[in-house]
Phi, psi and omega in degrees: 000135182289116178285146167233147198224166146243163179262137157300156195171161166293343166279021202217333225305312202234154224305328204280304188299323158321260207302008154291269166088196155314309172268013164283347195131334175338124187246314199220165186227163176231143182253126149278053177007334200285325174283312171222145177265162177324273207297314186269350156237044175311328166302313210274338182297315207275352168274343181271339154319300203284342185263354175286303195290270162035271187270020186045052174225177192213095167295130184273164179241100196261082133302131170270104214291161166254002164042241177257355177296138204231122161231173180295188186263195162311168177175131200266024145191164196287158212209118189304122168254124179254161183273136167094339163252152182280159165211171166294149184240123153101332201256165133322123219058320244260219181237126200271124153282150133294164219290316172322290184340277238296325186258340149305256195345130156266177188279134203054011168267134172294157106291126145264137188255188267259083200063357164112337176290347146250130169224179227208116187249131183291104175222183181229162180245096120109049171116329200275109192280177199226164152194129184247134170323090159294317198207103162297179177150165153268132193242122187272170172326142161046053172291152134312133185216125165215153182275092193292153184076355168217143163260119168250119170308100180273159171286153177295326165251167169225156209329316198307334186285333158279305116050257175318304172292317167313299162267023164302004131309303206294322191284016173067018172296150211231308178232174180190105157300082234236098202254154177080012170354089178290305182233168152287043172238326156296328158306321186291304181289348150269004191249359149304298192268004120313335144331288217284338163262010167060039178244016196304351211270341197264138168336115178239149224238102172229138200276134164279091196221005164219206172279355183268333190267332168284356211242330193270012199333275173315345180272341194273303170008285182284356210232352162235214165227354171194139160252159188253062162323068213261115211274018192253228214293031113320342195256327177277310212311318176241174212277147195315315173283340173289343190314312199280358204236302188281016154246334171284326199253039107274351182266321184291300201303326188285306185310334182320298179289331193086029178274153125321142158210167207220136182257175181156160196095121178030034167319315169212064184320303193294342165281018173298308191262354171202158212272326081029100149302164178261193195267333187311305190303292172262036155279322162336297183283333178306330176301311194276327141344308195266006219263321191121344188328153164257335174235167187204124168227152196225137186271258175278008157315296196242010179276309205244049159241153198293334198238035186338315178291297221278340179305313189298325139338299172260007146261327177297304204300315183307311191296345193295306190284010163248352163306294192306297178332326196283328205287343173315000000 
């Protein structure tokens, strides 16, 4: 059976809407660790029960670790990056790096922001970094941020991600999203510390999302229980037009093997803002159905977009009817 999941989030937070849903198809939800921890989005676990008890189903629950992932700091409102303007790096008013970022980046190196939708070429003022707006937007709190063209080495968890695992029994987690995947040795050290919190039976996620993780393809494969094609900085890791050729050539390699694998990033992006998808989306998803996926995940669709119910409406219906197609 094809899983389909939405993320939690405040546009999604409560039970009557969950179980709306749910009885649109919905099988399962993903929380984004990066964002909130397990324990502090205990309302919301505890309104997706209550809305399971509701629709009579039983949802799985995926937390997404924050791992090797370098997003920006706190910022106490959001911040216009207009094209063409300089703005602060590092500083007071400016844009907080993390501390890796701040000290890697050179003077002509992009930042990509928030999934690549804003970028930012790097130079310094009397020591000081800088930046000027290539590709605007707003840009919010604990965003992604990467340096194109170079990786810098994180340990695979981060304190907060044990943290997460340790009551991850209590709160009913089901999976653990394991993001930036490098090697099987990160897979192994998150399936230590799942042991070691006594959560090992539950399911791992391990997501495809730079260049370490596609050249390591083959080693991962067999060291999860799904792979993740996560096509939002997988699209910064290669150049944007190579993507659909590089999700078609990870789809093949898991049908080889007999993996699961799960696509996701902006499936149905455009319905943040509107109750209507474009016909692009749901040929996307219909593809990736026929592609073989097993899973379908849709992100700030439904944590932060106006139309939670109705994205989930237009991911069961699209994926059902490429379903019937493949049985043809």
């Amino acid at each position: 059976m094809l899983a389909l999941y939405g993320t939690l989030g405040p546009c999604c937070q409560s039970a009557e809407i969950l179980a709306q849903m749910l009885e649109m198809g919905m099988t399962g939800v993903r929380l984004n660790t990066s964002h909130i921890t397990l324990r502090d989005a205990e309302p919301w676990v505890e309104a997706l029960q209550q809305a399971a008890q509701k629709a009579g189903v039983r949802p799985e629950l995926i937390i997404d670790m924050v791992g090797p992932e370098l997003r920006i700091g706190a910022m106490p409102e959001p911040i216009q990056m207009i094209e063409g303007k300089n703005i602060l790096l590092d500083q007071p008013g400016g844009v907080p790096l993390p501390k890796a970022v701040a000290e890697a980046v050179k003077p002509g190196q992009q930042l990509r922001m928030d999934d690549g939708k804003i970028r930012v070429e790097v130079f310094t003022v009397n020591g000081r970094l800088r930046g000027r707006v290539l590709q605007g937007g707003e840009l919010l709190s604990r965003k992604s941020v990467a340096i194109e063209g170079e990786n810098i080495h994180l340990p695979a968890l981060a304190e907060s991600d044990l943290n997460n695992l340790a009551c991850a029994a209590e709160y009913g987690v089901t999976g653990v999203m394991q993001p930036f995947v490098r090697s099987r040795e990160d897979l192994e050290e998150v399936r230590r510390a799942m042991a070691e919190a006594g959560c090992d039976s539950l399911r791992l996620f391990a997501k495809i999302e730079n260049r370490e993780g596609l050249e390591k393809l083959d080693e991962l494969i067999p060291a999860c229980d799904e792979i993740v094609i996560a096509r939002g900085d997988l699209g910064n890791a290669v150049p944007l037009w190579e993507l659909p050729k590089v999700q078609k050539e990870i789809a093949a390699a898991c049908r080889r093997e007999g993996r699961a694998f799960m696509v996701v990033t902006q499936m149905l992006s455009s319905m943040e803002q509107s109750p209507v998808p474009t016909r692009a989306e749901v040929s996307d998803i219909f593809n990736a159905v026929l592609d073989g996926a097993s899973s379908l995940m849709v992100t700030g669709e439904t944590a932060a977009g106006k139309y939670p119910v109705e994205v989930m409406r237009y991911l069961t219906k699209t994926a059902a009817e490429a379903e019937n197609y493949r049985k043809q």
